[in-house]
PyMOL Python script that loads the backbone (N, CA, C, O; Angstrom):
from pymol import cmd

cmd.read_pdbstr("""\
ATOM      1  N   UNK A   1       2.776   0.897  12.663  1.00  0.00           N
ATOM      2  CA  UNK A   1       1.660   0.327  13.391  1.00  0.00           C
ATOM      3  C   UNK A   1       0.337   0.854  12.838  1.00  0.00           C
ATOM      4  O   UNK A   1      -0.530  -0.013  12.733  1.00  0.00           O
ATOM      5  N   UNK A   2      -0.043   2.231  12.420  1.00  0.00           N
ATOM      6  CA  UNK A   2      -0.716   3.101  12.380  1.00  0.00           C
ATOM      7  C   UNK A   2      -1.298   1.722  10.807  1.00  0.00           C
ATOM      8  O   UNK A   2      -2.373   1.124  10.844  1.00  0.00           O
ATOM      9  N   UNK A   3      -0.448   1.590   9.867  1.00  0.00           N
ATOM     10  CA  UNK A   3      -0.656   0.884   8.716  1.00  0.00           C
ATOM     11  C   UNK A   3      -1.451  -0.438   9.181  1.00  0.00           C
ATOM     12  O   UNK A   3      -2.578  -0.776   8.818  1.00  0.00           O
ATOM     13  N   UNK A   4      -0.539  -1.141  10.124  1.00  0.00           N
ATOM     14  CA  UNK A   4      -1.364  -2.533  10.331  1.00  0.00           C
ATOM     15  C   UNK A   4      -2.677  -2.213  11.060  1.00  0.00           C
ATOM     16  O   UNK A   4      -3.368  -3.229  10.988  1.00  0.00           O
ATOM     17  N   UNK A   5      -3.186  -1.453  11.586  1.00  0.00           N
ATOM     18  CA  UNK A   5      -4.629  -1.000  12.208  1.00  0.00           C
ATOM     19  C   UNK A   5      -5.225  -0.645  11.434  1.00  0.00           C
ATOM     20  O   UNK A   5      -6.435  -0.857  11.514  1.00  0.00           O
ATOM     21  N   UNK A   6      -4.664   0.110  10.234  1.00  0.00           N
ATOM     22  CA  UNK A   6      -6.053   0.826   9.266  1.00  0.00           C
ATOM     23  C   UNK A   6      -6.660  -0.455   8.363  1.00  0.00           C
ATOM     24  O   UNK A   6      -7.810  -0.577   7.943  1.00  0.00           O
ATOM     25  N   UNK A   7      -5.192  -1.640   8.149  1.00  0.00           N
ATOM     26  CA  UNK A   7      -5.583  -2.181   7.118  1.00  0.00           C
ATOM     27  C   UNK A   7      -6.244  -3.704   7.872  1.00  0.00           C
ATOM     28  O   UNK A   7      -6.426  -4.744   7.239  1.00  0.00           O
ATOM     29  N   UNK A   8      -6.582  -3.482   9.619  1.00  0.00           N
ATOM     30  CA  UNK A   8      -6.963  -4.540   9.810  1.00  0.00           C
ATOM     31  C   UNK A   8      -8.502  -4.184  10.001  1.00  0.00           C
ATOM     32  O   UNK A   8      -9.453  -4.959  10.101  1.00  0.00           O
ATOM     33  N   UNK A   9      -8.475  -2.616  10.027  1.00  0.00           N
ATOM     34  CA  UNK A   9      -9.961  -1.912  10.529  1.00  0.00           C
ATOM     35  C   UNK A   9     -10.592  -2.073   8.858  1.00  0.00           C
ATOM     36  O   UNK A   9     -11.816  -1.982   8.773  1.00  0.00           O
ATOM     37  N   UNK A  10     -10.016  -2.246   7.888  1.00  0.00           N
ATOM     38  CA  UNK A  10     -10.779  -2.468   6.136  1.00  0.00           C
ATOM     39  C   UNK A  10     -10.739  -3.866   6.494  1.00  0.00           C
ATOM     40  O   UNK A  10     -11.891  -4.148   6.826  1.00  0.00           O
ATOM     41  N   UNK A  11     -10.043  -4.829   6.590  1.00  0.00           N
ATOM     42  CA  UNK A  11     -10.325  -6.350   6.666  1.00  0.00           C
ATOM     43  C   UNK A  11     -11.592  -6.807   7.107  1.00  0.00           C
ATOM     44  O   UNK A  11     -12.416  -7.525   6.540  1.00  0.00           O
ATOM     45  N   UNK A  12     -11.604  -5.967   8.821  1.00  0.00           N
ATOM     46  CA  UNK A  12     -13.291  -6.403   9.541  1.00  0.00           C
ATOM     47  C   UNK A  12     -14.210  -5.245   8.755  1.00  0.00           C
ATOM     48  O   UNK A  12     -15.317  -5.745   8.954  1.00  0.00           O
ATOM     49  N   UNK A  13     -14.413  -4.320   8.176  1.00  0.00           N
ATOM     50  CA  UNK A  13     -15.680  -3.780   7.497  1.00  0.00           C
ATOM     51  C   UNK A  13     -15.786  -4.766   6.065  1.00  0.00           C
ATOM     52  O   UNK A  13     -16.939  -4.966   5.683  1.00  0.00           O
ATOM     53  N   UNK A  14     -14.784  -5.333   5.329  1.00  0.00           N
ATOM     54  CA  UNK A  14     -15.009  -6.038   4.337  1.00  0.00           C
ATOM     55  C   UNK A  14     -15.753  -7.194   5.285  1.00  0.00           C
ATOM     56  O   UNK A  14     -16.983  -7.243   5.261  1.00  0.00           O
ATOM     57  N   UNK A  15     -15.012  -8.110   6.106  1.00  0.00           N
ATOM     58  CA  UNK A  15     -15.723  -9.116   6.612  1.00  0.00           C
ATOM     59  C   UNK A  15     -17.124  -9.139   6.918  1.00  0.00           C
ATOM     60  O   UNK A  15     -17.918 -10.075   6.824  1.00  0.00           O
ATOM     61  N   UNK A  16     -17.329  -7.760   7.362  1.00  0.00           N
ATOM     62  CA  UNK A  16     -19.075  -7.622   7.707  1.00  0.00           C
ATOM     63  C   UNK A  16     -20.086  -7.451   6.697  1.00  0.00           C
ATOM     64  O   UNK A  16     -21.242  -7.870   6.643  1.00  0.00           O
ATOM     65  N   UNK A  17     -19.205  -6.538   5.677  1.00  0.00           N
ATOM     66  CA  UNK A  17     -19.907  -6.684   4.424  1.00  0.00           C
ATOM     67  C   UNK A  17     -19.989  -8.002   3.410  1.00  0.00           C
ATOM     68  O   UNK A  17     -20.436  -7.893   2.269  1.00  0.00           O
ATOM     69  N   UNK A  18     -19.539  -9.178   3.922  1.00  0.00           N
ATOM     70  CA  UNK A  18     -19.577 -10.453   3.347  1.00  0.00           C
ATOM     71  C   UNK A  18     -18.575 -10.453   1.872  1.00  0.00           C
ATOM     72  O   UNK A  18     -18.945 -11.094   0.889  1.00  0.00           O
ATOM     73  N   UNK A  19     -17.394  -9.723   1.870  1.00  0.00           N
ATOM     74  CA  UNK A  19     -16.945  -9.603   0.874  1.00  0.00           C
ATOM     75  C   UNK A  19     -16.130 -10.792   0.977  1.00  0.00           C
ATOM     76  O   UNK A  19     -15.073 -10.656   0.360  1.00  0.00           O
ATOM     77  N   UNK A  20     -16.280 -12.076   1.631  1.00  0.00           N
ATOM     78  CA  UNK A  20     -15.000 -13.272   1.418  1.00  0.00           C
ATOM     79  C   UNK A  20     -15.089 -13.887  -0.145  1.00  0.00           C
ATOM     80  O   UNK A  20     -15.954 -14.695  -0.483  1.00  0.00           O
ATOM     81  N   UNK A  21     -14.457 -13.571  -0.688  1.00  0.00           N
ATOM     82  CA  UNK A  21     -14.408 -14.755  -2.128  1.00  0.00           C
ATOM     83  C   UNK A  21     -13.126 -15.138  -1.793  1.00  0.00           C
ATOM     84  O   UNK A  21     -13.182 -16.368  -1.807  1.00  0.00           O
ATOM     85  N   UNK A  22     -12.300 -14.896  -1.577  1.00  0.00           N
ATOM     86  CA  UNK A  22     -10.783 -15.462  -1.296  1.00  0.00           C
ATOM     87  C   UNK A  22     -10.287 -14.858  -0.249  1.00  0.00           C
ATOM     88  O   UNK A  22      -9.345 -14.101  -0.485  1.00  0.00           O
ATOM     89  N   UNK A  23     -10.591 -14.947   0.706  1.00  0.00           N
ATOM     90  CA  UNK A  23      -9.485 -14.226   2.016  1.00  0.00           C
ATOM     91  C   UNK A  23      -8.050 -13.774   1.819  1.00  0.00           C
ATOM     92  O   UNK A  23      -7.553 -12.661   1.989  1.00  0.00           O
ATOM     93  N   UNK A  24      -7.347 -15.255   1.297  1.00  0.00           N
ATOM     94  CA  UNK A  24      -5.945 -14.323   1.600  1.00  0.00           C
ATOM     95  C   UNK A  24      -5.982 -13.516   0.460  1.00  0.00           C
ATOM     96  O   UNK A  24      -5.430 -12.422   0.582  1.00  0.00           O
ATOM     97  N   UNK A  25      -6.683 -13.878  -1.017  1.00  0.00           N
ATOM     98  CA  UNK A  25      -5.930 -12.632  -2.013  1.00  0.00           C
ATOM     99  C   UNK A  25      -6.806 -11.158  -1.214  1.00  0.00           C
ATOM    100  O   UNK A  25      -6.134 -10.127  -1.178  1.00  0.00           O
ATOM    101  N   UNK A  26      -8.138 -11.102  -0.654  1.00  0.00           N
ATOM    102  CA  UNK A  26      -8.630  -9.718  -0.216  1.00  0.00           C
ATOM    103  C   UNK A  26      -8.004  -9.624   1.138  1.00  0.00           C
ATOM    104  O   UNK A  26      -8.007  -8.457   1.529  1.00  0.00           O
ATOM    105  N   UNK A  27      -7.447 -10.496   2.018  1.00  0.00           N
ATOM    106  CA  UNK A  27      -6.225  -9.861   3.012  1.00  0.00           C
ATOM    107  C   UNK A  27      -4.841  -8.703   2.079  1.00  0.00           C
ATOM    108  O   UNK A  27      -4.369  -7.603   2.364  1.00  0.00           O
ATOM    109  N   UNK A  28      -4.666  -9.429   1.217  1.00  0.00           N
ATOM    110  CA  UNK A  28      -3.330  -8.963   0.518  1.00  0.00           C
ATOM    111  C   UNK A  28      -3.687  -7.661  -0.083  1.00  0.00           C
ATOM    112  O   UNK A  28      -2.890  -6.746   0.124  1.00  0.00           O
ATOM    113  N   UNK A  29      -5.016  -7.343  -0.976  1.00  0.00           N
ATOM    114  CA  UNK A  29      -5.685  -6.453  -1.904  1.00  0.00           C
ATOM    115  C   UNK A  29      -5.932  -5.441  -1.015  1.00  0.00           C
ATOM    116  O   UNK A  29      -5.614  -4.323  -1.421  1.00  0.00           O
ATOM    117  N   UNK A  30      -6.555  -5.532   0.422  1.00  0.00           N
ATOM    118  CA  UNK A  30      -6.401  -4.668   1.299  1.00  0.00           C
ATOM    119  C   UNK A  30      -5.529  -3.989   2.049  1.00  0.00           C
ATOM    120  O   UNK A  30      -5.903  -2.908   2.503  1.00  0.00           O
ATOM    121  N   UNK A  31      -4.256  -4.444   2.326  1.00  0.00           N
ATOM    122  CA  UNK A  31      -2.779  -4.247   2.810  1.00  0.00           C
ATOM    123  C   UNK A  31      -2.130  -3.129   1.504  1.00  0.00           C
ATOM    124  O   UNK A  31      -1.636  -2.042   1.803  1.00  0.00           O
ATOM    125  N   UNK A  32      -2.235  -3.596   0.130  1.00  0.00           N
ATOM    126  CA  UNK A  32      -1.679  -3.115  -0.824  1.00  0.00           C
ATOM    127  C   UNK A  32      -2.961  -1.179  -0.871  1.00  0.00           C
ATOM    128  O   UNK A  32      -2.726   0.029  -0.884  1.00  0.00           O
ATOM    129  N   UNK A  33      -3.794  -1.783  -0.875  1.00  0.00           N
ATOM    130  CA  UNK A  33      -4.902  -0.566  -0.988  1.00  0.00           C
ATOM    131  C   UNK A  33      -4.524   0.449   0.566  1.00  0.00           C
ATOM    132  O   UNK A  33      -4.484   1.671   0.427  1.00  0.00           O
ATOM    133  N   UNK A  34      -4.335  -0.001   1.602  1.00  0.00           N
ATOM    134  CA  UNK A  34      -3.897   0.763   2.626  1.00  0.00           C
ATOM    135  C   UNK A  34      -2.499   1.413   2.476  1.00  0.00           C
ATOM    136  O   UNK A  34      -2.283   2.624   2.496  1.00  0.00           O
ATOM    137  N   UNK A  35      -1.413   0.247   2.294  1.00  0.00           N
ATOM    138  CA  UNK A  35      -0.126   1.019   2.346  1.00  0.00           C
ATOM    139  C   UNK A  35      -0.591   2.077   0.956  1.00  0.00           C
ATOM    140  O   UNK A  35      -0.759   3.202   1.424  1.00  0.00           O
ATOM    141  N   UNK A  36      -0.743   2.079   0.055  1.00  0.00           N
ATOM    142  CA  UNK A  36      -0.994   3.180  -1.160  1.00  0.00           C
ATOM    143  C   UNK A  36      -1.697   4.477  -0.639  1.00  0.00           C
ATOM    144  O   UNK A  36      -1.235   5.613  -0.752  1.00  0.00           O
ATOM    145  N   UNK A  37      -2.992   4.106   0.004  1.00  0.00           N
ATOM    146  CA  UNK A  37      -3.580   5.114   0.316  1.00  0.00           C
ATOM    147  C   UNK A  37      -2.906   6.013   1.639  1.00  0.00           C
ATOM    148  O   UNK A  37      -3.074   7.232   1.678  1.00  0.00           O
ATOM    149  N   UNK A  38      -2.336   5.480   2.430  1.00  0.00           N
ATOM    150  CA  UNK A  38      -1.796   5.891   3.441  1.00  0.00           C
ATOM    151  C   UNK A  38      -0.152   7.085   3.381  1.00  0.00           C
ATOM    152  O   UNK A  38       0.255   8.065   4.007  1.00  0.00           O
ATOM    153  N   UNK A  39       0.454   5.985   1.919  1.00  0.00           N
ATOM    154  CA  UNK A  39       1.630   6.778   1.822  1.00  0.00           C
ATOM    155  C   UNK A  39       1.636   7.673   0.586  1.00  0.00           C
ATOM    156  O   UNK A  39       2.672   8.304   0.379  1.00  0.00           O
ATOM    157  N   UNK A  40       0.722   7.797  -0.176  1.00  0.00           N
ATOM    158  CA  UNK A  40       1.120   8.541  -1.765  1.00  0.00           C
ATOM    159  C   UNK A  40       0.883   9.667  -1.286  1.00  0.00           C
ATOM    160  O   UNK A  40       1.776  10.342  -1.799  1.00  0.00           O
ATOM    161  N   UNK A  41      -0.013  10.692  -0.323  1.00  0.00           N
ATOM    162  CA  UNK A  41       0.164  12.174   0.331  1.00  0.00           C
ATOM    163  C   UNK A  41       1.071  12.223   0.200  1.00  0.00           C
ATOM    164  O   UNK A  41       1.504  13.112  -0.534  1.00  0.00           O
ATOM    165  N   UNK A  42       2.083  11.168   0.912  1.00  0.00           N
ATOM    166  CA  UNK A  42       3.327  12.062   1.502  1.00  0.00           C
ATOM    167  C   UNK A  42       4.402  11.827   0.629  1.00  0.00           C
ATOM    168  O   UNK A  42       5.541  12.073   1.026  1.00  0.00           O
ATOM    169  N   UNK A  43       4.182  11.321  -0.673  1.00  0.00           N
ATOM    170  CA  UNK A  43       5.402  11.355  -1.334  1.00  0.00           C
ATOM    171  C   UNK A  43       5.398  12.860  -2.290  1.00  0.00           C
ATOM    172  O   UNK A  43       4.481  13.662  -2.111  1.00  0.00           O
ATOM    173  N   UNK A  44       6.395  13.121  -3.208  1.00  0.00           N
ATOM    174  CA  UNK A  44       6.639  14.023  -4.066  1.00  0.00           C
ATOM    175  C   UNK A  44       6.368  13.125  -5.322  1.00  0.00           C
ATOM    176  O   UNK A  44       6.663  11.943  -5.496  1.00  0.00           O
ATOM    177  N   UNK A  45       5.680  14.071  -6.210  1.00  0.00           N
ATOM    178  CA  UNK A  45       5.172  13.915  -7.627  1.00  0.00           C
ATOM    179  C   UNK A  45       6.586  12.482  -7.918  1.00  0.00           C
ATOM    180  O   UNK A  45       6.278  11.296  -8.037  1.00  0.00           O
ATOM    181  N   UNK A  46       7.653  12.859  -7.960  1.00  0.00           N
ATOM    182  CA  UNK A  46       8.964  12.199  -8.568  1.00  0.00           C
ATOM    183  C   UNK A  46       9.110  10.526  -8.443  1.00  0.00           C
ATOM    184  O   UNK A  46       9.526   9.665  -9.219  1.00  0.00           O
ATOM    185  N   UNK A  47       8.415  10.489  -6.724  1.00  0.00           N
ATOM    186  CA  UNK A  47       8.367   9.282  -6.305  1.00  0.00           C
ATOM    187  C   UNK A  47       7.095   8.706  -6.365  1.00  0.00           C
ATOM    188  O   UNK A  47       7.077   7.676  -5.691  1.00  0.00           O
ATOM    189  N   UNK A  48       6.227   8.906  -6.797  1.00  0.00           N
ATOM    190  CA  UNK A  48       4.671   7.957  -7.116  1.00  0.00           C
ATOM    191  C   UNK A  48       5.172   7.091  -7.744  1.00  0.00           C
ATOM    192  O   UNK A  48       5.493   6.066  -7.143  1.00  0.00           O
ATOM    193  N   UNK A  49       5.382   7.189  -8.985  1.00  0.00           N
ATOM    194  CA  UNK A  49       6.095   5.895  -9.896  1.00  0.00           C
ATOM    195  C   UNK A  49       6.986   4.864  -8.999  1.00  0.00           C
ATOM    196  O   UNK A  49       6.526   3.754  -8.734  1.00  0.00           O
ATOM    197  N   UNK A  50       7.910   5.150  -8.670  1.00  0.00           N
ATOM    198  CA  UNK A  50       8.753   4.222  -7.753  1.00  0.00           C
ATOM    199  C   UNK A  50       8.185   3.700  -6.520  1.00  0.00           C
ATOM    200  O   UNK A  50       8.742   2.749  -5.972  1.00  0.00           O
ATOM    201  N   UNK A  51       6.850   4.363  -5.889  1.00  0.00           N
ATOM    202  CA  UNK A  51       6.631   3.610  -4.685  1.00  0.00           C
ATOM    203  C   UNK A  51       5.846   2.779  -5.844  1.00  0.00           C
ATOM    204  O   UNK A  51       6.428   1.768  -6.237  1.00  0.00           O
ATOM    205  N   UNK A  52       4.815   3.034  -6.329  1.00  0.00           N
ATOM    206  CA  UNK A  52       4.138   2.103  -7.359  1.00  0.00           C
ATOM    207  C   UNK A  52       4.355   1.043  -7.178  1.00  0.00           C
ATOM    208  O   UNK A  52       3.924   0.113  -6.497  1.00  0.00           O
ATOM    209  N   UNK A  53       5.545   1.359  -8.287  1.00  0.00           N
ATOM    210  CA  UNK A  53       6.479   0.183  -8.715  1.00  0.00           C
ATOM    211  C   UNK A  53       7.213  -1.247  -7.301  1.00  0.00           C
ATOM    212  O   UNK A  53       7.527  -2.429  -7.443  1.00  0.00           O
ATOM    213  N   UNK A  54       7.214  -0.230  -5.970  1.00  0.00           N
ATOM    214  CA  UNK A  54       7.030  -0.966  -5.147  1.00  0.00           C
ATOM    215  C   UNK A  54       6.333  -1.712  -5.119  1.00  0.00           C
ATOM    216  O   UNK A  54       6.567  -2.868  -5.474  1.00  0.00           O
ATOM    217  N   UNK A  55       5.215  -1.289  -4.676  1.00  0.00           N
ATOM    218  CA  UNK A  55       3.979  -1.989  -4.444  1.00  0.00           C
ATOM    219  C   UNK A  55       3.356  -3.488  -5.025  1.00  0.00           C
ATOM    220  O   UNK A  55       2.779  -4.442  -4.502  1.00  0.00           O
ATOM    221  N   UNK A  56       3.816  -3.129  -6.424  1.00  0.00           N
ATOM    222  CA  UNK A  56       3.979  -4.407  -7.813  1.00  0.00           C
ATOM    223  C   UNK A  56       4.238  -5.530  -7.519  1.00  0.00           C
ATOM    224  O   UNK A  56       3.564  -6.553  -7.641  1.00  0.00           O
ATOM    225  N   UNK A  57       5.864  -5.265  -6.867  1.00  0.00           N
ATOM    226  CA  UNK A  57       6.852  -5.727  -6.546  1.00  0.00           C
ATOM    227  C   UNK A  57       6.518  -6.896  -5.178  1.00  0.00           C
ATOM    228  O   UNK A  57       6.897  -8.066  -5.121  1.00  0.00           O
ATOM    229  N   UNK A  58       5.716  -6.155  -4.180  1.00  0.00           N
ATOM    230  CA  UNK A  58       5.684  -6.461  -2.500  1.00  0.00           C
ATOM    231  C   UNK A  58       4.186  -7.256  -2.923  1.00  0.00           C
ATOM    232  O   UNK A  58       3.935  -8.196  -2.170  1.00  0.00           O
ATOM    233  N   UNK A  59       3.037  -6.981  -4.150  1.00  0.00           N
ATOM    234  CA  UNK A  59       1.826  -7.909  -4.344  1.00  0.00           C
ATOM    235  C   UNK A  59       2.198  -8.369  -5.683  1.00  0.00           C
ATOM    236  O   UNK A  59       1.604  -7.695  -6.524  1.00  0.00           O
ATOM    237  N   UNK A  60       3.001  -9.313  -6.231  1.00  0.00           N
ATOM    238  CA  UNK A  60       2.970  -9.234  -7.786  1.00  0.00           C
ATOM    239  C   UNK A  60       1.284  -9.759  -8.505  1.00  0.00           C
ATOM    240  O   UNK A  60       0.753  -9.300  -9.516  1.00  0.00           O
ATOM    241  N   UNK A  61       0.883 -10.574  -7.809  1.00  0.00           N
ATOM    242  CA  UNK A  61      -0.183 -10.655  -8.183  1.00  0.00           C
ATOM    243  C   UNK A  61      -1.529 -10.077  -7.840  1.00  0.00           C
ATOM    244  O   UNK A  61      -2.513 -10.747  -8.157  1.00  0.00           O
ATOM    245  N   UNK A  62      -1.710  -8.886  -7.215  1.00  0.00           N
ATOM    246  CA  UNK A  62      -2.591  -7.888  -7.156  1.00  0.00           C
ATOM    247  C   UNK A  62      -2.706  -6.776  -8.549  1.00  0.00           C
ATOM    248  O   UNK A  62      -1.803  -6.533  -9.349  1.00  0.00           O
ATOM    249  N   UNK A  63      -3.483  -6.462  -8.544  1.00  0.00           N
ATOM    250  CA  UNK A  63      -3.959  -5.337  -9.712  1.00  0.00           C
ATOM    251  C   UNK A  63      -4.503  -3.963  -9.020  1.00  0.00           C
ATOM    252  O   UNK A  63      -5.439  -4.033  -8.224  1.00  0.00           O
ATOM    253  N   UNK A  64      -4.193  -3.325  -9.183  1.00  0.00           N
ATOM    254  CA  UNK A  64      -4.367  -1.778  -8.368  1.00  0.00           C
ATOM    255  C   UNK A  64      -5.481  -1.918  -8.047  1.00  0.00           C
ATOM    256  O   UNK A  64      -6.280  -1.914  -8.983  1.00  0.00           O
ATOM    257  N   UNK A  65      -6.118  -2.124  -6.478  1.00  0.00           N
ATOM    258  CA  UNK A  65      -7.420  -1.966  -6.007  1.00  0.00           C
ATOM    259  C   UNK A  65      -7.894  -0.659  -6.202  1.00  0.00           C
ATOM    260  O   UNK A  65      -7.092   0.273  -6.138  1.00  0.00           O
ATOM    261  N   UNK A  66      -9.251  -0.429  -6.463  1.00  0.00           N
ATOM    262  CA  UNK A  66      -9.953   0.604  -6.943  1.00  0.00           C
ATOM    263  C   UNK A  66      -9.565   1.501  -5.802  1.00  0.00           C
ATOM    264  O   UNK A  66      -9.090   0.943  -4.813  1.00  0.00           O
ATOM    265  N   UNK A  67      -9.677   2.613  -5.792  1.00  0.00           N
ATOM    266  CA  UNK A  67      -9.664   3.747  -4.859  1.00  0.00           C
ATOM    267  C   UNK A  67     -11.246   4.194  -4.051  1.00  0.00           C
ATOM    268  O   UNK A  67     -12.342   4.257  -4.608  1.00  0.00           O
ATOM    269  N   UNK A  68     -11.061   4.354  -3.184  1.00  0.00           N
ATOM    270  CA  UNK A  68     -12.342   4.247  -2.061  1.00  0.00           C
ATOM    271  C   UNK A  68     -12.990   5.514  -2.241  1.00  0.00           C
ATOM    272  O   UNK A  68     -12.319   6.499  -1.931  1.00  0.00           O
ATOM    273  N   UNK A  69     -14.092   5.690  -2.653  1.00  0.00           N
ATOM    274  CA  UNK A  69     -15.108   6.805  -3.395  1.00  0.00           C
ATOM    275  C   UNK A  69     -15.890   7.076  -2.041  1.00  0.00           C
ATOM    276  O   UNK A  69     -16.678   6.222  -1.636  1.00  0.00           O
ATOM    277  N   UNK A  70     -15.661   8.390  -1.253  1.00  0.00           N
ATOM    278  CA  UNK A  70     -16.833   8.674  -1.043  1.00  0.00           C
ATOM    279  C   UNK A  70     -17.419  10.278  -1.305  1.00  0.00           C
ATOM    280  O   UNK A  70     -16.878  11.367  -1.112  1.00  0.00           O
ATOM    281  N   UNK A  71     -18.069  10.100  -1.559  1.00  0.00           N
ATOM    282  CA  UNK A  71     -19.161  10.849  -3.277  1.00  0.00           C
ATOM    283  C   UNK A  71     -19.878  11.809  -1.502  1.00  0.00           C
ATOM    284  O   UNK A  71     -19.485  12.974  -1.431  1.00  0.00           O
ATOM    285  N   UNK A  72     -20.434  11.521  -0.761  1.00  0.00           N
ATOM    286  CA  UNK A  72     -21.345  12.439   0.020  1.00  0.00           C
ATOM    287  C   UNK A  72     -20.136  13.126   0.448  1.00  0.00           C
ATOM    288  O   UNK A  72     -19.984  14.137  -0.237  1.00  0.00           O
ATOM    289  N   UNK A  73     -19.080  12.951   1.441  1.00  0.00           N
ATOM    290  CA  UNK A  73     -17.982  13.822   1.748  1.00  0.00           C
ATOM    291  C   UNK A  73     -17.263  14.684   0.684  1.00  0.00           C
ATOM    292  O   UNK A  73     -16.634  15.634   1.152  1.00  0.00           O
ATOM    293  N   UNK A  74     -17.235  14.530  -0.700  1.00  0.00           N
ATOM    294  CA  UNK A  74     -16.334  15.098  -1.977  1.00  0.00           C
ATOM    295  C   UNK A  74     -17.596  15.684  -2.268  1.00  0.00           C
ATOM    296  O   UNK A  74     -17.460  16.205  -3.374  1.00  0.00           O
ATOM    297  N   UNK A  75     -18.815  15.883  -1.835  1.00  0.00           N
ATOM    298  CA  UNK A  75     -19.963  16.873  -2.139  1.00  0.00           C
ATOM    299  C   UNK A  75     -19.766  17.894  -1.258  1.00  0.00           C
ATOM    300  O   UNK A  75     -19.274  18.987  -1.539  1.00  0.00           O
ATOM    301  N   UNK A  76     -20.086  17.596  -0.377  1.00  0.00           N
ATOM    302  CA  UNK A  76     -20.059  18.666   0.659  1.00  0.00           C
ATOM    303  C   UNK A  76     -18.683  19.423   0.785  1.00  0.00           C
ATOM    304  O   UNK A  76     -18.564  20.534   1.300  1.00  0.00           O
ATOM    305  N   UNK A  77     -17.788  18.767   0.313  1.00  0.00           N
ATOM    306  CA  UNK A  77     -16.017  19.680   0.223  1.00  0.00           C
ATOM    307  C   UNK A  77     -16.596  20.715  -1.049  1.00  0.00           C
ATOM    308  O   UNK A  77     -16.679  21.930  -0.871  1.00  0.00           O
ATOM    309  N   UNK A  78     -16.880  20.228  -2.010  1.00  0.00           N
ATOM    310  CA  UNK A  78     -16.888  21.108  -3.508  1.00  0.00           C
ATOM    311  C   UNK A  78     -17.898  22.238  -2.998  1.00  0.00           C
ATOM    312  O   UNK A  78     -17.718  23.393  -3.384  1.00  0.00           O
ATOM    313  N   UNK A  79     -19.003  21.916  -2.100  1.00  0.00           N
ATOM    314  CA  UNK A  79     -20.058  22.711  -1.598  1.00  0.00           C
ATOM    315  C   UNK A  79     -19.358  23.819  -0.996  1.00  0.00           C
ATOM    316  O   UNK A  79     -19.556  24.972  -1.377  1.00  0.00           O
ATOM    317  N   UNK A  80     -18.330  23.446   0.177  1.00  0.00           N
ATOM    318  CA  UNK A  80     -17.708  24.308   0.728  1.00  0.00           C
ATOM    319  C   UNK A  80     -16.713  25.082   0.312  1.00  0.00           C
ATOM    320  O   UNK A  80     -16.384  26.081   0.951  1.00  0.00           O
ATOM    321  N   UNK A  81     -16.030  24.663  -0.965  1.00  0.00           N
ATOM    322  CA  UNK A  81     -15.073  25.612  -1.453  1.00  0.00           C
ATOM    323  C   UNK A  81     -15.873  26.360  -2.621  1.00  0.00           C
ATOM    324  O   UNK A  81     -15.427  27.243  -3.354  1.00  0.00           O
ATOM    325  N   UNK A  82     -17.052  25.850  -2.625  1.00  0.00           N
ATOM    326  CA  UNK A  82     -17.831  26.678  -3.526  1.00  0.00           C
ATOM    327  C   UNK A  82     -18.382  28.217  -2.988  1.00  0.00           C
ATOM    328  O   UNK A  82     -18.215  29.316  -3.516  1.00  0.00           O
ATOM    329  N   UNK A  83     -19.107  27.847  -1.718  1.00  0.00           N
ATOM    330  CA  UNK A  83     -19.166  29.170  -0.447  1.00  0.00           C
ATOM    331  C   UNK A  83     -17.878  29.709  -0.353  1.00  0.00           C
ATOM    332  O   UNK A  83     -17.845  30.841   0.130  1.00  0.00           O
ATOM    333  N   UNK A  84     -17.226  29.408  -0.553  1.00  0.00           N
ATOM    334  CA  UNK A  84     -15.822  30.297  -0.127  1.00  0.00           C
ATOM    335  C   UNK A  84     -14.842  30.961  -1.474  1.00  0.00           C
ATOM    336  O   UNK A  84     -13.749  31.518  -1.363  1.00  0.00           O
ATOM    337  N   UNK A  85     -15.394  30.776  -2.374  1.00  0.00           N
ATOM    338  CA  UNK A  85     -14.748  30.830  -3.472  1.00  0.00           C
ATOM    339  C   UNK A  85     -13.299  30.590  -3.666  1.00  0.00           C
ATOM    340  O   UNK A  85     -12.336  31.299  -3.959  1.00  0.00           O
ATOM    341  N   UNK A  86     -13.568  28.805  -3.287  1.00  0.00           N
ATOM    342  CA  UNK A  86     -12.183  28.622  -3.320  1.00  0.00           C
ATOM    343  C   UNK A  86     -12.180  27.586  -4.562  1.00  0.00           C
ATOM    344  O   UNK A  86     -13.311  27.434  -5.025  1.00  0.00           O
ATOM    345  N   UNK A  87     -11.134  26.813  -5.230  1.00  0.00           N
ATOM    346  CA  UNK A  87     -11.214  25.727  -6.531  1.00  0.00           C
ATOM    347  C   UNK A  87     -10.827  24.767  -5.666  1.00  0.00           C
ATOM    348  O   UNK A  87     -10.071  24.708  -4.696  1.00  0.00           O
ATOM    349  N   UNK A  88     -11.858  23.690  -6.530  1.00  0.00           N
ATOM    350  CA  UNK A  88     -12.066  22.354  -5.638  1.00  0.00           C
ATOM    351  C   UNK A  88     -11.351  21.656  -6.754  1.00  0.00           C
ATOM    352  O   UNK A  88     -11.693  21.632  -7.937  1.00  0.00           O
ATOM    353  N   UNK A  89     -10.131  20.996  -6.109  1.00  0.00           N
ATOM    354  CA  UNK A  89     -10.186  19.775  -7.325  1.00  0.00           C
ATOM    355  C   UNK A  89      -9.232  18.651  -6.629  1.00  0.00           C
ATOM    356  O   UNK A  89      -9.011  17.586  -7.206  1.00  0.00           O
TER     357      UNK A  89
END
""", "prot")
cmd.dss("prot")
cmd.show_as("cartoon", "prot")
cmd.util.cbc("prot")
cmd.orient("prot")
């Protein structure tokens, strides 16, 4: 459930941001970009490739949606493991 809410909560911020050029392929591009982002934490190094390869499989015609950058939060982390002398990566 947790999946169909995140990827319906990216559907309406794309919608507001006027991103329609094709609905169903950015319905689909968004589903594929959620289940990825949601499950690759929790896999082991061994299985990235094979969920991947899922993924391929479940959008054949999607192309790996870009990964969601946000640059002010990954500042302020590097900031903070910088105060702490911890390695950010």
């Amino acid at each position: 459930i947790s999946v169909l809410r995140t990827g319906g909560t990216n559907l309406r911020e794309a919608l507001k941001k006027g991103d329609i050029k094709d609905r169903p392929d950015l319905e689909e591009m968004l589903m594929m970009r959620t289940l990825r982002d949601m499950n690759l934490s929790k896999l082991v190094a061994d299985d990235v490739g094979l969920f991947r390869s899922l993924l391929k499989d479940l959008f054949p015609k999607q192309k790996d949606p870009a990964v969601k950058e946000w640059p002010e939060l990954e500042n302020k982390m590097k900031d903070s493991c910088d105060e702490k002398g911890l390695v950010y990566h």
